[in-house]
C-alpha positions in Angstrom: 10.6 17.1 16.9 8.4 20.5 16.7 9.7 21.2 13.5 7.0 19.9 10.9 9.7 19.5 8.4 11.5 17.3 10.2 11.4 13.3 9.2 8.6 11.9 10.9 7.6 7.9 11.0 4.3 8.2 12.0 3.4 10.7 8.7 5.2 8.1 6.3 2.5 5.7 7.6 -0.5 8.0 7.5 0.6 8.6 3.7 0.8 5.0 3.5 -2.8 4.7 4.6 -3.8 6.9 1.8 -2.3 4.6 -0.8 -3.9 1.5 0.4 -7.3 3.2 0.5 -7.3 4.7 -3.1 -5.7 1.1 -4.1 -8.8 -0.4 -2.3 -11.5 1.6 -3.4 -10.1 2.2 -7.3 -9.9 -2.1 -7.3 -13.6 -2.6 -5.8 -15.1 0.1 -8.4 -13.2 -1.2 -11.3 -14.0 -5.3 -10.2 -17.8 -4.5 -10.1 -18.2 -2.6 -13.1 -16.0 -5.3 -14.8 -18.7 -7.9 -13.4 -21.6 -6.5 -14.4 -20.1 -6.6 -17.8 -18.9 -10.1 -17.1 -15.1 -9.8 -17.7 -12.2 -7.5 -17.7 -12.1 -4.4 -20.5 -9.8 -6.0 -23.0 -8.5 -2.1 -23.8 -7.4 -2.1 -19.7 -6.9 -6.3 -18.6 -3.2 -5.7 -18.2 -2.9 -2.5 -16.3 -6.1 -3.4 -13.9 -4.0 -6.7 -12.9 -0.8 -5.2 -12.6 -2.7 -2.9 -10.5 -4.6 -5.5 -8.1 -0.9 -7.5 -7.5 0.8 -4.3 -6.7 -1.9 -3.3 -3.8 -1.3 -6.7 -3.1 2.5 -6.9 -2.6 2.3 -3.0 -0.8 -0.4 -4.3 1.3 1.3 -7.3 2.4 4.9 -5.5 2.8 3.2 -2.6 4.4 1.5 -5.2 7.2 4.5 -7.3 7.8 6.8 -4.2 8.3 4.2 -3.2 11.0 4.0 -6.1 12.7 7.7 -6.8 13.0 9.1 -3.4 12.8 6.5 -0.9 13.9 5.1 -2.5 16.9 7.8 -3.7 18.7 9.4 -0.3 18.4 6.8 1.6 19.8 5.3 -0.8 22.2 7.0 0.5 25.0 6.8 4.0 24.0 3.0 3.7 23.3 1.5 0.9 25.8 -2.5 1.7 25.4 -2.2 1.0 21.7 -4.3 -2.4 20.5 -1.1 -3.9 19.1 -3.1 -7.5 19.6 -5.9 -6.3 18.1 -4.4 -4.7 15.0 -1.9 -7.8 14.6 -4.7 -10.3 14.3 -6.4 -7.7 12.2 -3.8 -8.0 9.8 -4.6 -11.7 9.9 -7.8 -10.8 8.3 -6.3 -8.5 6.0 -3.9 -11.5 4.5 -7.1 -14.1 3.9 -8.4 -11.4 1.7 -5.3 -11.3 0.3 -4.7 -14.6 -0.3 -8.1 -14.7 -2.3 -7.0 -11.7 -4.3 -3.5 -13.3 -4.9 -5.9 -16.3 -6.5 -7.9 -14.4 -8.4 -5.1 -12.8 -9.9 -3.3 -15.9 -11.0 -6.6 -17.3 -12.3 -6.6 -14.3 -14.5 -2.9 -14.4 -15.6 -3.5 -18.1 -16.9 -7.2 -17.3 -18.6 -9.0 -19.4 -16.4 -13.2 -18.6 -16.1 -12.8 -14.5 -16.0 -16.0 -14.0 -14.3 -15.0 -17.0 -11.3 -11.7 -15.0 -10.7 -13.2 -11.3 -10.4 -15.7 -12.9 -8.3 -12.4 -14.0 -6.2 -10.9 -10.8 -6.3 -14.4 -9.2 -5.4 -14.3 -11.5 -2.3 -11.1 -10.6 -1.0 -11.3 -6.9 -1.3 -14.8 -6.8 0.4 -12.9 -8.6 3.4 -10.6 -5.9 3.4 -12.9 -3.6 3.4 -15.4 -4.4 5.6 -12.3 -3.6 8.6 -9.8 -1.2 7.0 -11.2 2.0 8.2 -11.9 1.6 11.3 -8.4 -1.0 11.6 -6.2 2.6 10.1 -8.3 5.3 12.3 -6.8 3.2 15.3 -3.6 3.4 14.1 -3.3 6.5 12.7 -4.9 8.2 15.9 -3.7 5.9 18.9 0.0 5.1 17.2 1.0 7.0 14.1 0.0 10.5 14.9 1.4 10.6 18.5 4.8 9.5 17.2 5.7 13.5 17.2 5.0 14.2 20.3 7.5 11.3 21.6 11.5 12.3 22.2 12.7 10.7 19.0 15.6 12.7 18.2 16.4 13.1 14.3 19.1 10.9 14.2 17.3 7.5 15.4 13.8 8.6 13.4 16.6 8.7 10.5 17.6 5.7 11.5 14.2 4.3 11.9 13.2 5.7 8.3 15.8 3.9 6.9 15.6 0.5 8.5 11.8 0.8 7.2 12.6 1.8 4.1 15.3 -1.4 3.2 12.6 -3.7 5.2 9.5 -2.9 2.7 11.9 -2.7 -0.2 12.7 -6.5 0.5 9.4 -7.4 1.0 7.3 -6.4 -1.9 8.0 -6.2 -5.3 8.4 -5.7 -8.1 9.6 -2.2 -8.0 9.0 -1.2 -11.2 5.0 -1.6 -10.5 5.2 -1.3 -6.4 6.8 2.5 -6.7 4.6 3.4 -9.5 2.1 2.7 -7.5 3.1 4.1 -4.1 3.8 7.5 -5.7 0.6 7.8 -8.1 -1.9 6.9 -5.6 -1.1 9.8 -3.6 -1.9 13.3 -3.9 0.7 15.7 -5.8 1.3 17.3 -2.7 2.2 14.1 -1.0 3.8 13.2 -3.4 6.3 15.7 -3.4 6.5 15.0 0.1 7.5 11.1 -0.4 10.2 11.8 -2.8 11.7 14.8 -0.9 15.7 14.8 -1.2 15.6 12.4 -3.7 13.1 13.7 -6.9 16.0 13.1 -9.8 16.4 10.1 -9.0 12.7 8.8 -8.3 11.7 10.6 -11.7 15.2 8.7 -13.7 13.8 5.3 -12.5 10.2 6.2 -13.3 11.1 7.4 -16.6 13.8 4.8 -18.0 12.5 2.5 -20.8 12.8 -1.0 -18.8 10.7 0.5 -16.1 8.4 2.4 -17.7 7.2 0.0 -20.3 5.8 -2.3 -17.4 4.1 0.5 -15.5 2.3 2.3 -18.0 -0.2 0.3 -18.4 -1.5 0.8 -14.5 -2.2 4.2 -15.7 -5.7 4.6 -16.4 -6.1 3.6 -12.5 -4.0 6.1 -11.0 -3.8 9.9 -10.6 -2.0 12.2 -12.3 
């Protein structure tokens, strides 16, 4: 696996790691501007939520494919990694979550908009008080090593794929998570993501049914 082209498991989750942390740091800005105003900006309520319950859903899918996929993959293969300690992390990661999942409902009903940023303020901070140093372990200890390990392309194919159908089935929808995924990377990354499959990613992106629903996420993501 010297060839940097080559598919690699380890780099898919390093990109990941650069969603989640534009996700997280575009929310927290947006939810303390918004409460020192006192609510959401009417101009951007729909596209800030459907931004929130996408890092939620990619966050969650993201953690469970890790913990059920991931680790028990490489456990063997990588012993002196802090599976335990990143597994109950995650545990952390899915209280916030469940405060942000909250917050989000209280805002799709109307309910007090000030009480549900102040939710979704709460449950990002618990993210973010232990998501850098949580992704520096695994990026360095797990997800950057997985090249130097005798994968040969046919099983980190394999492994791709599997990873691929399992985060597909648990997060959703697609029409906001991809979106999502894809414009909270760089351009370069981008590219990178959708390699050998660009038509396709761009038709689906592009279509009327899905793009109606994303657009409004917009203002929050890059270009």
């Amino acid at each position: 696996m010297s060839n940097e082209n080559q598919p690699n498991i380890g780099e898919d989750y390093i990109r990941f790691h650069k969603v989640m942390t534009r996700g997280l740091a575009v929310s927290l800005q947006n939810i303390n501007e918004f409460l020192q105003i006192g609510a959401l900006e009417k101009l951007n309520r729909e596209g800030f939520i459907k931004y929130v319950q996408s890092f939620s859903s990619v966050l969650h899918g993201h953690h469970q494919a890790e913990d059920e996929k991931i680790f028990p993959y490489f456990k063997d293969k990588l012993p002196e990694v802090p599976y335990e300690r990143l597994t109950s992390e995650h545990e952390i990661f899915n209280d916030g979550l469940q405060e942000i999942n909250t917050g989000i409902d209280h805002l799709t009903s109307e309910n007090d908009e000030l009480d549900s940023l102040k939710l979704l303020k709460s449950g990002f901070d618990k993210i973010d008080q232990i998501w850098h140093p949580h992704i520096k372990i695994e990026n360095t200890q797990l997800y950057e090593r997985i090249r130097s390990l005798n994968i040969d392309l046919e099983e980190m194919i394999r492994l791709q794929k599997e990873d691929k159908k399992f985060f597909q089935e648990h997060t959703g929808p697609t029409y906001l998570v991809m979106p999502f995924v894809l414009y909270n990377l760089s351009p370069e990354d981008r590219a990178i993501l959708t390699q050998g499959s660009p038509e396709i990613v761009a038709k689906q992106l592009l279509s009327i049914d899905w793009k109606d629903k994303w657009t409004p996420m917009q203002p929050f993501l890059l270009k």
